[in-house]
C-alpha positions in Angstrom: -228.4 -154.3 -147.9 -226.7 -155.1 -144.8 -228.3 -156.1 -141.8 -227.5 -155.9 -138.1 -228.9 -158.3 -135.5 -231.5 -158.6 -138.0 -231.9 -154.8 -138.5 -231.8 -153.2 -141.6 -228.9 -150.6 -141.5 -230.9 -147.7 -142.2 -233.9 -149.0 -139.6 -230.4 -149.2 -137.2 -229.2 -145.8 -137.5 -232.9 -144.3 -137.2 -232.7 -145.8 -133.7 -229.4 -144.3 -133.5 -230.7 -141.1 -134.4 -234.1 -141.4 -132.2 -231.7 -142.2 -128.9 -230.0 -138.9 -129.4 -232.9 -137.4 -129.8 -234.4 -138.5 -126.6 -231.1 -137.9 -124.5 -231.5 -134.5 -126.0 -235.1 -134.1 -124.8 -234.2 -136.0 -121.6 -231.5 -133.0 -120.9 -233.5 -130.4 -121.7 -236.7 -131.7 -119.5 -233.8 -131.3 -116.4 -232.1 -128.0 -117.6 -235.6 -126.7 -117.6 -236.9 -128.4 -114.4 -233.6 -127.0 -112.7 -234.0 -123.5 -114.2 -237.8 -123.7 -113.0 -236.9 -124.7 -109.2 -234.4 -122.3 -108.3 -236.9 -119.5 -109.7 -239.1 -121.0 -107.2 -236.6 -120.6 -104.5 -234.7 -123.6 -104.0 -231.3 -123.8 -103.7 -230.1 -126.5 -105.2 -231.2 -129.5 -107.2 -230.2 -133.1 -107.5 -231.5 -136.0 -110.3 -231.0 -139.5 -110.2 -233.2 -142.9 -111.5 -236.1 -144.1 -108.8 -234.0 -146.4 -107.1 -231.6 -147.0 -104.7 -228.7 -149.0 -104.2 -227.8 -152.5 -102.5 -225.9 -151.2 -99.7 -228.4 -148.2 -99.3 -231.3 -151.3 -98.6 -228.7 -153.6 -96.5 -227.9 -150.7 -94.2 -231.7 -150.0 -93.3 -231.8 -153.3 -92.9 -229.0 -153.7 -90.3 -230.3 -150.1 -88.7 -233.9 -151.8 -87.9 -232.6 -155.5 -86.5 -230.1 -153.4 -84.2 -232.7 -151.6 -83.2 -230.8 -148.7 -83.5 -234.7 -147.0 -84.4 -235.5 -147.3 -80.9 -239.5 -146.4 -80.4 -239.9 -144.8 -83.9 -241.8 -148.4 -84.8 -242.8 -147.2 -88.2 -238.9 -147.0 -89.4 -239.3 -151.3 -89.3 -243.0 -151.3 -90.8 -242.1 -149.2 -93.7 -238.7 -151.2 -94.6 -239.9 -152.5 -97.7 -241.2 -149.2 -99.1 -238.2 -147.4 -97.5 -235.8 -149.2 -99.3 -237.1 -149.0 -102.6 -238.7 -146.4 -104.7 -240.0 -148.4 -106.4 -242.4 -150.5 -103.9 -243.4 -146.6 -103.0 -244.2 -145.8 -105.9 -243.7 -148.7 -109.2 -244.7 -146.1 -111.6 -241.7 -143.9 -110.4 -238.9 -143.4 -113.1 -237.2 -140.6 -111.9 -236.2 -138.7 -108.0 -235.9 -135.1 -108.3 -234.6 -134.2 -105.0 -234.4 -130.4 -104.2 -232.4 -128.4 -101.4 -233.1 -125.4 -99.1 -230.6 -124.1 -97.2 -230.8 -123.5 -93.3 -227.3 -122.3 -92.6 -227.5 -120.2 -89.4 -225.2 -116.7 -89.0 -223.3 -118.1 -86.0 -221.8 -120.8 -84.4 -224.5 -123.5 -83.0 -222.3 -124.8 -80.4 -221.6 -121.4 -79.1 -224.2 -121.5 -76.3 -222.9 -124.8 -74.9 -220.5 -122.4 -72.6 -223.7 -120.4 -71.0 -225.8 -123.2 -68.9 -228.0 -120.8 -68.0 -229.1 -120.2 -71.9 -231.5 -123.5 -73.7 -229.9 -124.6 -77.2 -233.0 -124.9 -79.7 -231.9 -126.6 -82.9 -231.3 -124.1 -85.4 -233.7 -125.9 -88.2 -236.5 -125.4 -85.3 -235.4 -121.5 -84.1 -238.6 -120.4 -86.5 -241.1 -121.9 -88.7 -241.7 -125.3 -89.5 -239.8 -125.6 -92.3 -241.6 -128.7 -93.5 -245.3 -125.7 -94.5 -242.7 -123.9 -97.0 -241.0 -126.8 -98.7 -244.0 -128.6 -99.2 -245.3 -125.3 -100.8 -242.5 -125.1 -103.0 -242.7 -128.2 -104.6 -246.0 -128.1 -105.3 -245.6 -124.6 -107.1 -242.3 -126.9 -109.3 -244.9 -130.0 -109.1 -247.9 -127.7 -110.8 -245.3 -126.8 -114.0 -243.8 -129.8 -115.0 -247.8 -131.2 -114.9 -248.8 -128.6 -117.3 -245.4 -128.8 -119.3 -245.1 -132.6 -119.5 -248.3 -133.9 -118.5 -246.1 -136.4 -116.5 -247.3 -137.7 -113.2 -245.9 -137.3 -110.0 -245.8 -137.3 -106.5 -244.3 -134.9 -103.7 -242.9 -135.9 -100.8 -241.4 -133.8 -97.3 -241.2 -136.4 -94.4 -244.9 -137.6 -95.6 -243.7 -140.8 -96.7 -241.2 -143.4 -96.1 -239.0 -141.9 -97.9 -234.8 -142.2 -97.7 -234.4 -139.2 -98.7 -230.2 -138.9 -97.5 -229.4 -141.8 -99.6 -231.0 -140.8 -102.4 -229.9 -137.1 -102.3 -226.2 -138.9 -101.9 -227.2 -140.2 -105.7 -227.5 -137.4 -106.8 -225.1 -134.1 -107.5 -226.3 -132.6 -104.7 -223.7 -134.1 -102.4 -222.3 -137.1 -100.4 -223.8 -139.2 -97.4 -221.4 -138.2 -94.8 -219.4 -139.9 -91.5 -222.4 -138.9 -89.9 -224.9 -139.9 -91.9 -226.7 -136.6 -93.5 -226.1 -135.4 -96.5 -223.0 -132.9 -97.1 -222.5 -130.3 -99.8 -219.8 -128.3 -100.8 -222.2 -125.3 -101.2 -224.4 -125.7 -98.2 -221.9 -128.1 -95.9 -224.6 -130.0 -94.2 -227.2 -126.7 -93.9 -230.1 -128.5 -96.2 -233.6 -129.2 -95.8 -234.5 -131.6 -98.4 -237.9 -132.5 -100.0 -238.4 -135.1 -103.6 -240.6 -135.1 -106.4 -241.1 -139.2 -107.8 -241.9 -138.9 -111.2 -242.8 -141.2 -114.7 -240.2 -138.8 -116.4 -237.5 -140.1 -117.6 -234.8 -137.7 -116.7 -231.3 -138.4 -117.1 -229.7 -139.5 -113.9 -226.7 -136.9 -112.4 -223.2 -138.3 -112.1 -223.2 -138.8 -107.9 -221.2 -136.9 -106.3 -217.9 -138.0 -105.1 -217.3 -139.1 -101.4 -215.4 -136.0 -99.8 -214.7 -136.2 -96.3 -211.7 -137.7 -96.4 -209.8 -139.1 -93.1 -211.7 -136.7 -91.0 -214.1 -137.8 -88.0 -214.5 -134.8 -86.4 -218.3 -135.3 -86.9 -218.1 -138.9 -84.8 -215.3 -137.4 -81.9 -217.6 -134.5 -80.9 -220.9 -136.1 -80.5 -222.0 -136.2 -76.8 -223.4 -139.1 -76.3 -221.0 -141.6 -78.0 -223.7 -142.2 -81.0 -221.9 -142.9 -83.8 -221.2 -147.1 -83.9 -218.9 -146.9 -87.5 -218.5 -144.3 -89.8 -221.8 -143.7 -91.7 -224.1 -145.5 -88.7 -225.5 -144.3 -86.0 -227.3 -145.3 -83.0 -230.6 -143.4 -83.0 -231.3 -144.4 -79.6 -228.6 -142.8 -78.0 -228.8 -139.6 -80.7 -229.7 -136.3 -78.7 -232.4 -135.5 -81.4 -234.0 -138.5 -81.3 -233.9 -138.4 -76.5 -235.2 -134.6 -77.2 -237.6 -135.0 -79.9 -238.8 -138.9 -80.6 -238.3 -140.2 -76.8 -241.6 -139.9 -75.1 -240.3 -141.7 -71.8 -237.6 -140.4 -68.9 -234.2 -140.4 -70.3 -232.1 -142.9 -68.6 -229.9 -140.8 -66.4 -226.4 -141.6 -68.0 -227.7 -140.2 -71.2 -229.1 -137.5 -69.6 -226.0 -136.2 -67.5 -224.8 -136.0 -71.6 -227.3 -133.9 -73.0 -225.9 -130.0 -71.8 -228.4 -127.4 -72.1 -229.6 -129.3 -75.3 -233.3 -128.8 -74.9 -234.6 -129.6 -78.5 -232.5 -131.9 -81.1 -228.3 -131.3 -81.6 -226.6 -129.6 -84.2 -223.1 -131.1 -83.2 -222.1 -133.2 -85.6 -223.4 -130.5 -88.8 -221.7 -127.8 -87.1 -218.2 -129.4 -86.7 -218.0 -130.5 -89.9 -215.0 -128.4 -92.4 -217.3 -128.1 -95.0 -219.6 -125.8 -93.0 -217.1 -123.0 -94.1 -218.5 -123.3 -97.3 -222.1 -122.4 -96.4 -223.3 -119.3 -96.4 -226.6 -117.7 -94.2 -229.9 -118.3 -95.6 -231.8 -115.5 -96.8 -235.2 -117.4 -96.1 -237.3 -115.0 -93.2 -238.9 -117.8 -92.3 -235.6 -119.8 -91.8 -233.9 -117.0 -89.8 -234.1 -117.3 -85.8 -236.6 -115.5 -83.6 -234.9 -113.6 -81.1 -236.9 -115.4 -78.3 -235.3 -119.2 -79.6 -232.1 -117.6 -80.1 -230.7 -118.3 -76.3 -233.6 -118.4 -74.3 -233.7 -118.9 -70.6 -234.4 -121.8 -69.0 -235.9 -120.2 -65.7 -238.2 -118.7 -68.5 -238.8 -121.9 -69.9 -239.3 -124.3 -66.9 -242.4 -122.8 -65.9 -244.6 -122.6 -68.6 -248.1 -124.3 -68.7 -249.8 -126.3 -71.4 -251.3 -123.3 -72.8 -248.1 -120.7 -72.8 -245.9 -123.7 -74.4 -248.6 -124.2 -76.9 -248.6 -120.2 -77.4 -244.7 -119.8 -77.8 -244.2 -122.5 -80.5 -247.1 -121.6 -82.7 -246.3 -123.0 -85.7 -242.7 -124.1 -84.7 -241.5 -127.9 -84.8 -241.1 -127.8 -81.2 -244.8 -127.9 -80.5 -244.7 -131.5 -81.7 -243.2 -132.6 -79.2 -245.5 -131.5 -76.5 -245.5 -129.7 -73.1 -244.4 -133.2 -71.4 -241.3 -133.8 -73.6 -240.0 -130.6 -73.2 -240.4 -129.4 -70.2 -238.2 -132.8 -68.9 -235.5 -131.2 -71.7 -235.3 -128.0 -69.3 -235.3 -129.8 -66.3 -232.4 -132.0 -67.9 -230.8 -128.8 -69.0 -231.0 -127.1 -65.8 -229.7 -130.1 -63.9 -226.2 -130.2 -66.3 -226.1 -126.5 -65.8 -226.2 -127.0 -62.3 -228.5 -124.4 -61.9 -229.3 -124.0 -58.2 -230.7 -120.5 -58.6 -234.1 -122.8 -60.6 -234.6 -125.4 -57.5 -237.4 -124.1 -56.1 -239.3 -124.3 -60.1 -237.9 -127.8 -60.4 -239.2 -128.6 -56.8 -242.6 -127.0 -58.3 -242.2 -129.8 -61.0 -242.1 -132.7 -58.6 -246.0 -132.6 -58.3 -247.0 -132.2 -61.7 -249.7 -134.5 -63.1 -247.5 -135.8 -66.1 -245.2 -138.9 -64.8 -242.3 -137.9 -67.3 -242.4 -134.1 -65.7 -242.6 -135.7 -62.1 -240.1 -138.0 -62.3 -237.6 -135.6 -64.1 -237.8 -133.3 -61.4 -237.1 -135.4 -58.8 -234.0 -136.6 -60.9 -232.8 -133.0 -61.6 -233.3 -132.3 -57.7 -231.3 -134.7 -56.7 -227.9 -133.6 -59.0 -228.8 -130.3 -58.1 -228.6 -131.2 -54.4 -226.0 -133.7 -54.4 -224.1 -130.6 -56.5 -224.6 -128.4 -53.7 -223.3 -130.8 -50.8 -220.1 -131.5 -52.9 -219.7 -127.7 -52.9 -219.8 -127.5 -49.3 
């Protein structure tokens, strides 16, 4: 009988047979994983192995030793596991990486021409969105447990995670010029959560690299953020001064900001692909009326309590009274807003330094604005 690499023949095309057999299993575990997640109420769904690739860790790597983090310490600390699902997580075979889309009805760059009106990001203009994905792939998590007793792990900014990169892997989309993740179906309108699992799960083909010669994405940020295509400097990046900054926002980055009061949808909302996308349907997803273009007289004022009140279960709670409150007063120095000076002079005493020493800031444009004028 012949042999191969010291294989019987027929022990050789048993193992021929059992491989076909497990690629057939392996794609019927992710047709039914898919079929189960979008009855849950995802919108999309990517695959790929639990890894990531050598540029994906070397860029992370040049990101923290430019400091391009800035004050979030934890993006350095968590390197190692960021970098590699595997340090996470060794038991981790496969990523499932699932999509929601957040696409909002109208154009998020619209209110920049009323500087009377604050711009809320439109991923924070309701609920947190972070209660319902987490839900969701628990519910996905729960099935594939009782299907295919596998083990697993969920994971919705609760871990150090890089989540773009990996979604980039995946079928899903492409890492674009500006660093989040882009879809022909969605443009760049998707909140993403990942199950790690000891599946085995065949891997999607990644998805091709579609943007082309354009940079409209780097040309219209505001602040000059973008260092390169595909890197960005976080510390200069209007979400991370609105959201992540806890201290007073130097005052050329400031002058920068517009009526941007909480994060930036800039860069998403330029991009051609954004055509594509179409409204989400999610309730929870779709603007309250009161963070659709809210004042900022109506804003500047509020105490602890009433900002606590307003963003009940909103992202922008996180960020606290202190941290936004110097937003508005930012905002309302840009708008030029002289119609507010007697709140901002209000401001000037309060007992947080960052709120104090805002005010005085916005004052001062708003005074210097009124001289010129004369």
């Amino acid at each position: 009988m012949a042999y191969s690499n010291g294989i019987k023949q027929a022990d050789h095309e048993n193992m021929k047979t059992t491989d076909v057999e497990k690629r057939t299993d392996m794609e019927d575990i992710k047709q039914k994983i898919r079929e189960l997640a979008l009855e849950i109420g995802f919108d999309d769904v990517g695959f790929c192995a639990a890894q990531t690739t050598d540029q994906h860790k070397a860029d992370l790597k040049e990101y923290n030793e430019r400091g391009c983090h800035g004050t979030m310490d934890w993006m350095e600390t968590t390197e190692e596991r960021r970098a590699d699902p595997s340090v996470l997580w060794e038991e981790a075979k496969s990523i499932i990486v699932l999509g929601l889309n957040y696409a909002p009805k109208g154009d998020p760059m619209a209110l920049l021409d009323h500087p009377d009106r604050a711009i809320i990001s439109c991923y924070a203009q309701n609920r947190d969105y972070h209660d319902l994905v987490k839900k969701r792939l628990k519910r996905l998590a729960r099935e594939m447990v009782d299907r295919w007793g596998c083990a697993l792990k969920v994971f919705v900014d609760t871990a150090p995670v890089m989540e773009k990169p990996i979604a980039s892997q995946t079928a899903l989309g492409w890492q674009g010029k500006h660093t989040c993740l882009v879809s022909r179906k969605f443009g760049s309108w998707l909140f993403l959560g990942e199950i790690y699992t000891t599946l085995e799960i065949e891997p999607d083909k990644a998805h091709k690299h579609s943007c082309g010669s354009c940079t409209s994405c780097l040309t219209v940020c505001p602040t000059d953020a973008f260092i390169g295509e595909g890197k960005i400097d976080g510390r200069k990046c209007i979400s991370y001064l609105t959201i992540e900054y806890d201290g007073v926002i130097e005052p050329e980055l400031a002058l920068k900001m517009g009526n941007r009061i909480y994060g930036c949808d800039d860069c998403l909302a330029i991009c051609p692909w954004t055509k594509f996308s179409v409204p989400t349907k999610e309730k929870d997803f779709k603007p309250r009326a009161e963070f659709m273009a809210p004042r900022l007289g109506d804003l500047v004022g509020l105490n602890d309590e009433e900002f606590r009140d307003l963003f009940r279960a909103s992202p922008v709670k996180r960020i606290k009274r202190h941290r936004f409150i110097r937003n508005v007063l930012i905002a309302i120095a840009n708008g030029r807003c002289r119609q507010l000076r007697d709140k901002v002079v209000a401001l000037i005493e309060d007992e947080h330094p960052v709120i104090s020493e805002t005010a005085k800031w916005a004052l001062s444009v708003l005074d210097k604005e009124s001289k010129t004028s004369v």
